[in-house]
Backbone as a ProteinNet text record, in pm:
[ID]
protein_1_A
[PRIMARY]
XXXXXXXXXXXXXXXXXXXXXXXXXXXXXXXXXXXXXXXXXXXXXXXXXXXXXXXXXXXXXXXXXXXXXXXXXXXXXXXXXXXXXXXXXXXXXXXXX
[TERTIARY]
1517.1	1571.7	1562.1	1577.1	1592.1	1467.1	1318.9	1204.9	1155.3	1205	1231	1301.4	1350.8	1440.6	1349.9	1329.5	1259	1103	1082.3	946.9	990.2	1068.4	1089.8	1135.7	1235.3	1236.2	1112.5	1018.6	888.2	824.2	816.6	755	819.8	964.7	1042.2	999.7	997.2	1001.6	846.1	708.8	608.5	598.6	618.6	627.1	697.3	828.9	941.1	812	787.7	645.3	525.2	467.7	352.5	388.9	519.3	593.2	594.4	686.5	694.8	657.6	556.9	504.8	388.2	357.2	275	121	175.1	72.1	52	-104.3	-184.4	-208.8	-189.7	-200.6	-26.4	31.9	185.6	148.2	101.9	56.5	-33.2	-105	-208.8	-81	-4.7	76.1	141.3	270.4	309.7	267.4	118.7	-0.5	-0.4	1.5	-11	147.2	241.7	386.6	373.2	320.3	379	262.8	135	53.3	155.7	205.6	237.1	388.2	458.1	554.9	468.2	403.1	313.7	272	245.7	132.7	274	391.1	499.3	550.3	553.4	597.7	481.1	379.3	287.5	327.3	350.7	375.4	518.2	576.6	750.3	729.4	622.1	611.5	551.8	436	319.5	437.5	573.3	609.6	690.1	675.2	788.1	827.9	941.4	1045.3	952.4	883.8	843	691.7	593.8	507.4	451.2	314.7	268.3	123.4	144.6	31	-84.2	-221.5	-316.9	-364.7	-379.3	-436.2	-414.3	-235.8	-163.2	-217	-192.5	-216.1	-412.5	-477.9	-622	-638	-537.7	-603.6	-513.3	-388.3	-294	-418.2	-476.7	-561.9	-703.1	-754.9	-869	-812.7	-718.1	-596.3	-578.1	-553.3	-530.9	-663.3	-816	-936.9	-980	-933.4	-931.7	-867.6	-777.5	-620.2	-694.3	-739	-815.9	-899.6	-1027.5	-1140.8	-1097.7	-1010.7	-950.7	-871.2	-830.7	-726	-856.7	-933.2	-1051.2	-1098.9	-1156.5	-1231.4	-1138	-1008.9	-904.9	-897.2	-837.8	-838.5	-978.2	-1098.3	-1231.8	-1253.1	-1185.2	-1228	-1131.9	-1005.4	-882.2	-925.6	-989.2	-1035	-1146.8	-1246.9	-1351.6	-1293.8	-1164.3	-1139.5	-1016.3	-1004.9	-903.1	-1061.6	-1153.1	-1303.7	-1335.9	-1296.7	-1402.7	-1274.3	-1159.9	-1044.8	-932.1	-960.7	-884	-716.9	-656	-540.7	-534.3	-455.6	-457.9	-352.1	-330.6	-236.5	-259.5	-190.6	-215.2	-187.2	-187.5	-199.3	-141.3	-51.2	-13.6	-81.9	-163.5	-228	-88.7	-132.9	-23.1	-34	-184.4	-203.3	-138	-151.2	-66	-179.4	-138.7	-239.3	-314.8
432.7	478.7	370	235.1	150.1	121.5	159.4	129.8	230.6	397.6	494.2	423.6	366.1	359.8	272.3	211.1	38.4	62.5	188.4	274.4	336.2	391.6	505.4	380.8	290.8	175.4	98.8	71.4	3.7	107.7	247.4	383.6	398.1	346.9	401.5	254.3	132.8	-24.7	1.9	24.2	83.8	139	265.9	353.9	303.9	235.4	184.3	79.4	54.8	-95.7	-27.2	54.3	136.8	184.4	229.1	321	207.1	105.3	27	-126.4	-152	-264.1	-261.3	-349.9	-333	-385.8	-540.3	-609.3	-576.4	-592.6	-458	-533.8	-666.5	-739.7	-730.1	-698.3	-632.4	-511.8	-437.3	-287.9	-274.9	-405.9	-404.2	-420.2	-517.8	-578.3	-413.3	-361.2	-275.4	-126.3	-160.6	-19.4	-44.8	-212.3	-267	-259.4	-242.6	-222.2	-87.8	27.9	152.1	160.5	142.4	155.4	119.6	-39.9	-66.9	13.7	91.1	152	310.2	371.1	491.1	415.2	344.4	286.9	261.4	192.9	168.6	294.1	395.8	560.7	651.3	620.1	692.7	585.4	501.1	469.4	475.1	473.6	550.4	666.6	816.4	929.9	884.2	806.4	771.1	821.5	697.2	747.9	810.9	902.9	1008.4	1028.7	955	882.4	747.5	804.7	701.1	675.5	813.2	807.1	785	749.7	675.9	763	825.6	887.5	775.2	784.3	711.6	705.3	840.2	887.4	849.6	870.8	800.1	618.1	585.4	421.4	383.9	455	449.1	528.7	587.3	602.5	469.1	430.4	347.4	196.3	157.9	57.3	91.1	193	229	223.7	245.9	278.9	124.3	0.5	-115.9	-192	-155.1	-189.2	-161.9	-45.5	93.3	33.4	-51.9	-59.8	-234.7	-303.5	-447.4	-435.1	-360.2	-302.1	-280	-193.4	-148.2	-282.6	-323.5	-477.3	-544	-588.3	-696.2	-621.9	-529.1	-458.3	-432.9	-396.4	-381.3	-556	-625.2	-754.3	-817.9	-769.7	-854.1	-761.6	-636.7	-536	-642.1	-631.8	-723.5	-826	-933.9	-1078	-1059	-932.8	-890.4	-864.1	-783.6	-713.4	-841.9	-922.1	-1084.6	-1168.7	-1123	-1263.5	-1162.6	-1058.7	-968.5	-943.8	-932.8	-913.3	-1055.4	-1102.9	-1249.3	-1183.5	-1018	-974.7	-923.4	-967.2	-835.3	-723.9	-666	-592.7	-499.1	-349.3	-238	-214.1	-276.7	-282.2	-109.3	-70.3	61.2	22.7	156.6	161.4	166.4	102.2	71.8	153	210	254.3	366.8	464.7	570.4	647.7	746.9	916.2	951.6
1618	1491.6	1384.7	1419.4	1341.3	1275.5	1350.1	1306.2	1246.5	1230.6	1136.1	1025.5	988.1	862	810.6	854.4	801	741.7	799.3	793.3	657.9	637.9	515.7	393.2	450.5	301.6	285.1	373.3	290.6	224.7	297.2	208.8	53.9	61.6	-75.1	-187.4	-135.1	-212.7	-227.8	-165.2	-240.7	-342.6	-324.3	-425.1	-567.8	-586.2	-655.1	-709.4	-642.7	-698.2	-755	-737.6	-766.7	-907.3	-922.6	-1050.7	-1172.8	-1117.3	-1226.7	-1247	-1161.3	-1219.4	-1309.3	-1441.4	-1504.1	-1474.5	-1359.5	-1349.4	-1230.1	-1247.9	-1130.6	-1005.4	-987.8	-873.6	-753.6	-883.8	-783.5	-744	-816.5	-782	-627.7	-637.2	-501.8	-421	-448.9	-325.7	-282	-394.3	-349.9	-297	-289.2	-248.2	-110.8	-38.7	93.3	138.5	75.2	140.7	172.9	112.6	132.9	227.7	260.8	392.6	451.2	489.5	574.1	656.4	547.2	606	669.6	616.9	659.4	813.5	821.7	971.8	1034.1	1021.5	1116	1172.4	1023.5	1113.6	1151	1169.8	1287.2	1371.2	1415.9	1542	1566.3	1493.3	1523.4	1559.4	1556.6	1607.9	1690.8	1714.1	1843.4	1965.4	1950.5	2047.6	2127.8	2219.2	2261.5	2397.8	2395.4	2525.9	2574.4	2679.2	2754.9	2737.4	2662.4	2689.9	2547.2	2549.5	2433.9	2411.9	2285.1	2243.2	2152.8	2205.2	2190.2	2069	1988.7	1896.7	1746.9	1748.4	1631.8	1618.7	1771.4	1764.1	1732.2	1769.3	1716.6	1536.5	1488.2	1372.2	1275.7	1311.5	1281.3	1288.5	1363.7	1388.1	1290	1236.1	1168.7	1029.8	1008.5	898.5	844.8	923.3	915.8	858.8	914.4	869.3	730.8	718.6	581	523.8	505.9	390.5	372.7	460.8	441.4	338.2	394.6	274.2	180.4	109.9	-2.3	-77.5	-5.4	-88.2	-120.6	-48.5	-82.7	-223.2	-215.2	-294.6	-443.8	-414.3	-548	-592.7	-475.4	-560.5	-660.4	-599.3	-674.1	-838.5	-810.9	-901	-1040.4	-1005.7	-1063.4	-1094.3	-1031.6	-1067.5	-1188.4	-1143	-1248.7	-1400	-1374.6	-1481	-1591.9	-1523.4	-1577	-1657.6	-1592.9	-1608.2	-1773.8	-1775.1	-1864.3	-2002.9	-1949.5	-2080.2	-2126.6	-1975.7	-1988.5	-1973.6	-1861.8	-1912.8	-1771.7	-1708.6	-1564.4	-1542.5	-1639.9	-1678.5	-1741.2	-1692.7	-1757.1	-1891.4	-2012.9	-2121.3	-2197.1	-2247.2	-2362.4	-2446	-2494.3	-2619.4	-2802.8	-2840.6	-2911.6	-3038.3	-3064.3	-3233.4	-3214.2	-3342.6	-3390	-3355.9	-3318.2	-3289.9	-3446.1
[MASK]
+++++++++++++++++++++++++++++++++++++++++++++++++++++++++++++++++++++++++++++++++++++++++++++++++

């Protein structure tokens, strides 16, 4: 139960991070908190009593490769987009309609 809860508050402190941070390198971070609570509760269902379903724990491990690729790839996109505006931040358009 305890690794259910702990699962649903990194799912909720993601999201809470995704909503309102402006700078997009917190945004990566809090994109890798809410995987990481999603991957703790497939393996909080993986398992049931005694016995251990395989399937959850092999996509939970492909899921972990998948969420690597994606950070590398968001962080270089981010470093690109700091080299090209000098701003890593989601910027409001400020003029009048």
């Amino acid at each position: 139960m305890i690794f259910a809860l702990t699962a649903c508050a990194l799912v909720a402190l993601g999201l809470y991070g995704l909503v309102t941070q402006p700078a997009l390198l917190r945004k990566i971070l809090a994109f890798n908190l809410l995987g990481g609570g999603v991957f703790l509760l497939f393996g909080v269902v993986s398992r049931r009593g005694e016995a251990v379903d395989p399937v959850p724990q092999a996509l939970v491990i492909t899921g972990l490769v998948v969420a690597f690729a994606a950070t590398a790839l968001a962080l270089v996109l981010v470093l690109r987009l700091f080299q090209i505006t000098g701003a890593a931040t989601i910027a409001e358009d400020k003029t009048p309609p």
